[in-house]
N, C-alpha and C positions, 0 to 999 in steps of 0.2 A: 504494500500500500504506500502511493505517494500522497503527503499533504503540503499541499504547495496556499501561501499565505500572499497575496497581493494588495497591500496598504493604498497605493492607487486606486485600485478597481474595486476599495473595499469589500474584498470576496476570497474566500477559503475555496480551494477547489479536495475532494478530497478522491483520489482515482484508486479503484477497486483492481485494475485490471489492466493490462498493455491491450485487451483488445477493442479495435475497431470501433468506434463510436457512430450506431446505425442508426437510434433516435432521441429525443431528448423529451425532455416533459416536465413543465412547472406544474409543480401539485399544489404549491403557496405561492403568493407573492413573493419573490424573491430564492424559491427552494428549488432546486432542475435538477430533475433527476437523469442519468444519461445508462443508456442500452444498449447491448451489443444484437447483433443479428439473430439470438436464441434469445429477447427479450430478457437476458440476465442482468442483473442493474452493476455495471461499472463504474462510476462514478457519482458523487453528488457537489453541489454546489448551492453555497451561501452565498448571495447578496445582502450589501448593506450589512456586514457581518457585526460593522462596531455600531449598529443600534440593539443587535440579539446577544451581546455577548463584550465584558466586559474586556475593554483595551488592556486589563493586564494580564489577561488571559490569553490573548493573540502571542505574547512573548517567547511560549515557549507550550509546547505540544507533551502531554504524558498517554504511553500509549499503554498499556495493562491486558496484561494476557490471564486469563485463569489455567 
């Protein structure tokens, strides 16, 4: 999993998957979700991340495995 952070385009991209990006879909304002060709969800994206989520949160990523 890549989580790529862009303070520009205030948007966290978070990709599930190297494959192929075949369609996309806002389910909320601002939430898109991205599919590969078997409809399996690869990717997601936040917009306007620093109104859902505090700016000192964006600093730094914990990822937790069980």
């Amino acid at each position: 999993m890549k989580v790529t952070i862009d303070p520009d385009a205030d948007a966290v991209y978070m990709r599930l998957s190297d494959t192929r990006i075949h369609d996309s879909e806002e389910v909320k304002p601002g939430v898109i979700l991205d599919y590969d060709d078997q409809n399996n969800l690869i990717g997601i994206e936040l917009l306007r991340v620093s109104e859902r989520v505090p700016q000192a949160s964006l600093k730094s990523v914990l990822i937790e495995s069980a």
